[in-house]
N, C-alpha and C positions, 0 to 999 in steps of 0.2 A: 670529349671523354669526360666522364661523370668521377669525379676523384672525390668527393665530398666523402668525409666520415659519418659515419650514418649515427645517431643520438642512441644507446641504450637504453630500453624500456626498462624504466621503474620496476623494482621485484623489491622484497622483503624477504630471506631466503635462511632458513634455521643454522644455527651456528655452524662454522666450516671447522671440521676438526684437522689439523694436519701435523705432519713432524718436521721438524729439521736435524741434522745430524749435529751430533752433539762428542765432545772427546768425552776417553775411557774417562776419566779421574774427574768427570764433571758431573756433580751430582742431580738424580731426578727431579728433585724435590725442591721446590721454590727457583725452578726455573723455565716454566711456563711465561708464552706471550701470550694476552689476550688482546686487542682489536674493536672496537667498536668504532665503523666506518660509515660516512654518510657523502653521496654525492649532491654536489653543491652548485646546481647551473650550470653554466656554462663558461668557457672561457675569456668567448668574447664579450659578455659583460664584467667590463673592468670595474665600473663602480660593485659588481656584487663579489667578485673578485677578492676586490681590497676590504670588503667590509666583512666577512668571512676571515681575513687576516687578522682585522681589528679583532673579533672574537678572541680567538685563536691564541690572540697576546694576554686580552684580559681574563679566560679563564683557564688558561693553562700554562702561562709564561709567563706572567708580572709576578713580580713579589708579591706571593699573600695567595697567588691566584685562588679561586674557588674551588672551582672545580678537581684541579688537581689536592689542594688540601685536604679535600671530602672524602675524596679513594685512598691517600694514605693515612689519613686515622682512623679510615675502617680497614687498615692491615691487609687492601689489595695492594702486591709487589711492593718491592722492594724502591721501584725508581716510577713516576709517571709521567709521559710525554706526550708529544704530537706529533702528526706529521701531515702537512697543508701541501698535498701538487695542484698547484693552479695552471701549470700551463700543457695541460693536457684535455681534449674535447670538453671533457665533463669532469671538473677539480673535484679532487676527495679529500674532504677533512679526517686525519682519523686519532683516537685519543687510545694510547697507548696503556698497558702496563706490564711492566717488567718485573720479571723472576719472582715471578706470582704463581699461584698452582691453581689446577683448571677445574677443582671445585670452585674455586674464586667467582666463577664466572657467573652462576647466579646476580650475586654480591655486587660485583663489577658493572653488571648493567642496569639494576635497581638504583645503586647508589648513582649512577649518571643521571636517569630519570629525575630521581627525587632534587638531584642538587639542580639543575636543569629549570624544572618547576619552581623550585623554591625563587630564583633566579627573574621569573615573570612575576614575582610580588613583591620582591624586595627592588629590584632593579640592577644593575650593574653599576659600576662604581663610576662615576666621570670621570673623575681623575686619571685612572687606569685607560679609560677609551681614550682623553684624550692624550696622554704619552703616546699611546698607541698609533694617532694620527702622525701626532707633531715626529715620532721616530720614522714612521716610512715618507712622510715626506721630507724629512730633514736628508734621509737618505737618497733619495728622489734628488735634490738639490745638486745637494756634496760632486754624488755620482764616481764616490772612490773606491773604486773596484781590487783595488789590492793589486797583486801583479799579472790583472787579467788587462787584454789591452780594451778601451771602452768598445772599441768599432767591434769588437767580438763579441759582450756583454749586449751591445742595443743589436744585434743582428739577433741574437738568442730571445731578446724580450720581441721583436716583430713578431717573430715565428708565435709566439703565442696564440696573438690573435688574428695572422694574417693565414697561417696555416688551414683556418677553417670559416675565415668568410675573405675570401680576394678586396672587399672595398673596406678590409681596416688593418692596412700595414702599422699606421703609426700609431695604434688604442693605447699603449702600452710607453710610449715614449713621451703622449701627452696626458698629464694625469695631475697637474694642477688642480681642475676643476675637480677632478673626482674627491680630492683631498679637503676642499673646500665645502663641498657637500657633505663629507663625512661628520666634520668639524660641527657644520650645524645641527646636526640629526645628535648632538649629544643632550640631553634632555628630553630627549623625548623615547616616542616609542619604538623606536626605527630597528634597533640592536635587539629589544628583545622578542620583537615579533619575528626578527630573524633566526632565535631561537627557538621560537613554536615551528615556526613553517621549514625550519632547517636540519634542526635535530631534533625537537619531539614527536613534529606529525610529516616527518620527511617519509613518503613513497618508497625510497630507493636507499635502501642500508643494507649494511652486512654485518656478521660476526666470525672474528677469525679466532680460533684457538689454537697455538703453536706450541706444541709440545716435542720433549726432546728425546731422541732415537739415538742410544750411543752406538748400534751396530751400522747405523744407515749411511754410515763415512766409506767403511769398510766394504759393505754389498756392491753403493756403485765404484768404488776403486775395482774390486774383483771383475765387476761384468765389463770395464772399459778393460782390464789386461785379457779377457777373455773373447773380448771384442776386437784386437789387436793382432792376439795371437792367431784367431782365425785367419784374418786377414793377409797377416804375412805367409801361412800356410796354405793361402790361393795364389803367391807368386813363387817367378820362377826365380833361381840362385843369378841370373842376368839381372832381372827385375829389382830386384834387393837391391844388386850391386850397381843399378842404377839411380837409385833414389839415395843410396849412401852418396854419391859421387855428384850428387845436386844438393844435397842440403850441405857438404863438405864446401862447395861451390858456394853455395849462397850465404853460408859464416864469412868463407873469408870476403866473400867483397860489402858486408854488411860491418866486418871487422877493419878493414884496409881506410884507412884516415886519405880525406881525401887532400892532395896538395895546394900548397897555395897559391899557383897558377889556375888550377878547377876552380877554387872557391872564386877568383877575380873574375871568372867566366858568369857568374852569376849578375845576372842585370839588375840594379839598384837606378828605382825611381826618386825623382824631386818632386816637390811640389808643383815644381814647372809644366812635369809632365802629365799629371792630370789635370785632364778636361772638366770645363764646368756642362758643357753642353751635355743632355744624355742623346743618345743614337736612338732614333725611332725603333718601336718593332716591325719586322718585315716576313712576322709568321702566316702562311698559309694553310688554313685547315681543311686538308680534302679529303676524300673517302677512298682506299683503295681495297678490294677484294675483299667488303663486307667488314670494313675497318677503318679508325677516322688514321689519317697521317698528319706531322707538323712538318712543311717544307718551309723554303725560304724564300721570299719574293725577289731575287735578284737576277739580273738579266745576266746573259753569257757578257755583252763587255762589262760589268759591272763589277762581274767575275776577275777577268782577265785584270782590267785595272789596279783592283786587291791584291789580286797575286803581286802583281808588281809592284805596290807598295811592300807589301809583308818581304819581299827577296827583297828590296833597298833596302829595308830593315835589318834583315838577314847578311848582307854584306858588312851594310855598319857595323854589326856587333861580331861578325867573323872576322873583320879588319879589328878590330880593336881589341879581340881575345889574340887569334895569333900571335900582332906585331910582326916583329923578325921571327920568321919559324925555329931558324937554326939556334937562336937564342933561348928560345919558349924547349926546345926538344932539348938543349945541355943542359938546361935546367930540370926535366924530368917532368914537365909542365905539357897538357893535353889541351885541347879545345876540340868535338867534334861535330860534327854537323846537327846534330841533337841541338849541343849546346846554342849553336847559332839560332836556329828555327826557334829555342824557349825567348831567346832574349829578344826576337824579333814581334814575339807576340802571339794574338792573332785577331782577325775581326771576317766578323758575317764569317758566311758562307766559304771565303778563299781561308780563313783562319782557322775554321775546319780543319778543311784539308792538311791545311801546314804543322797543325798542332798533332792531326795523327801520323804524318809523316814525322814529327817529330819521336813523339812516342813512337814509333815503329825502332828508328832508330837508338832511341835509348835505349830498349827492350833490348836489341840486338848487343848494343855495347854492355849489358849486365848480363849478359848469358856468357862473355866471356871473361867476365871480372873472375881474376882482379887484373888481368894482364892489360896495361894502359894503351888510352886508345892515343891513334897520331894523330899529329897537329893538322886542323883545318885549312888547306890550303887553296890556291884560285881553283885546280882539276875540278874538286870536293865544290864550289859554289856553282862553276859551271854545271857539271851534270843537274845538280837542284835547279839550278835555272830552266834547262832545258825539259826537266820530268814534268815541272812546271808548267811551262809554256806551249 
């Protein structure tokens, strides 16, 4: 199966004029966005990546910067920004400016040109490029995400470059070198030929003009209440009254705290319990009815012996949610076979299984929330056993 994002062809395409909705008491006038957009490579080149960043800092984010100084003392908007997505197939730089009016626009793109240009003869500042290094790799280092957890932060930075070439999961996680090389390339031509070939004589740019529409809040509110009301005028007074009587349903068991016998059902891992080893892949890629399929290379005992790991699983953590039933039930305290099959796991092919068994089960026990389910007892493992087996 061919999943590749395919690269957009280069255009150069006359300014895009559009609206956004804007409130009544918000006035027309110097509240225009203008847009000046340039696509930048690719993703999976990280060193051009990062040197696009460096830009990015030195002429529209350092103190002093240039380029943004040059549009506001030619009285484009009010405020002027950037905005750099790098982890998308083909990153876009784009330089902003706010509550500006879209005569402006002339102005706006002239005055980028010319300060742009001037920029290949005076050069850029070192100083400013190298903050700009020594901050993203000081960041790089540190690696302090705030109250994101890291394993979450380096799973999001793979995706950058792994998402669109499979041989560079880790581009993005190793990037010392890249930082190193940046460092050197100060003094010379490196930055500002990235400036001709990036944003002067770059192929593939855009211009966006956002202008404010104070009625276009109100048009699509009307066409969704008009869109609604059709719609309930295609059901019947049964139909109503069942979709009242599910969404009544699905507050309260989204509203009902869960107790804290449920929460103890929940499985909490150690470090003990992950493996260093990884598990081979054991995908099969075959054709069926003019179609690729992904199977699993696992033999029927291979099967069976899973199953029967995942159910000893499945007991343990049913043994050890229940207890004494009649204690866990005076308490007001549940476990049901849901819960067991999550805390058991799953792996290959038999985890499959166990995990949609699982979900089948929960599914069934929130279509009758809030009303709590009974305690997991031996009946409740045998039958799994034997659906199983």
């Amino acid at each position: 199966m061919d999943s590749e994002i395919r690269l957009q062809a280069p255009f150069t395409k006359e300014p895009v004029w559009e609206f956004y909705p804007a409130a009544e008491d918000e006035p027309e006038e110097h509240n225009t966005y203008l847009s000046r957009n340039f696509v930048c490579g690719t993703s999976t080149d990280t060193t051009l990546t990062n040197a696009v960043a460096v830009l990015e800092y030195v002429l529209l984010e350092a103190p002093g910067a240039p380029l943004k100084t040059a549009l506001l003392r030619a009285g484009i908007g009010q405020d002027v920004y950037s905005s750099y997505d790098s982890g998308i197939r083909q990153p876009v730089l784009s330089i902003i400016a706010k509550n500006a009016d879209a005569e402006d626009l002339p102005r706006f793109l002239t005055v980028i040109e010319d300060t742009l240009s001037q920029m290949l003869q005076t050069g850029l500042s070192e100083k400013a490029l190298e903050a700009a290094v020594n901050s993203m790799e000081f960041k790089f280092r540190e690696a302090d995400f705030g109250g994101y957890p890291k394993g979450l932060v380096y799973s999001l930075d793979v995706c950058d470059s792994w998402l669109y070439d499979e041989e560079l999961p880790f581009a993005y996680l190793q990037q010392l070198e890249v930082y190193r090389f940046l460092r050197e390339q100060i003094g010379t031509s490196y930055y500002t030929d990235l400036i001709r070939t990036l944003l002067l004589e770059n192929p593939h740019t855009s211009v966006l003009v956002l202008r404010p529409s104070k009625g276009m809040a109100g048009e699509a509110e009307e066409a969704l209440r008009e869109k609604l009301a059709a719609y309930k005028a295609s059901l019947s007074e049964a139909e109503i009254a069942d979709i009242i009587a599910r969404t009544e349903k699905l507050r309260a068991f989204q509203e009902t705290p869960s107790t804290k016998e449920e929460l103890e059902c929940i499985p909490q891992l150690t470090r003990e319990d992950l493996k260093q080893e990884v598990r081979p892949y054991a995908n099969v890629l075959v054709q069926r009815q003019g179609g690729a399929l992904v199977t699993r290379d696992v033999s029927e005992d291979e099967a069976r012996a899973a199953w029967r790991a995942e159910l000893g699983r499945v007991e343990d953590a049913a043994a050890g949610c229940a207890g004494d039933s009649a204690d866990v039930a005076a308490a007001g305290g549940e476990c049901s076979s849901s819960d067991a099959l999550a805390a058991g796991g799953s792996s290959g092919a038999a985890g499959s299984a166990a995990a949609a068994a699982a979900g089948a089960s929960a599914g069934a026990t929130r279509a009758q929330a809030p009303a709590p389910r009974a305690p997991c007892g031996a009946d409740e493992r045998h039958r799994l056993r034997d659906a199983a087996l």
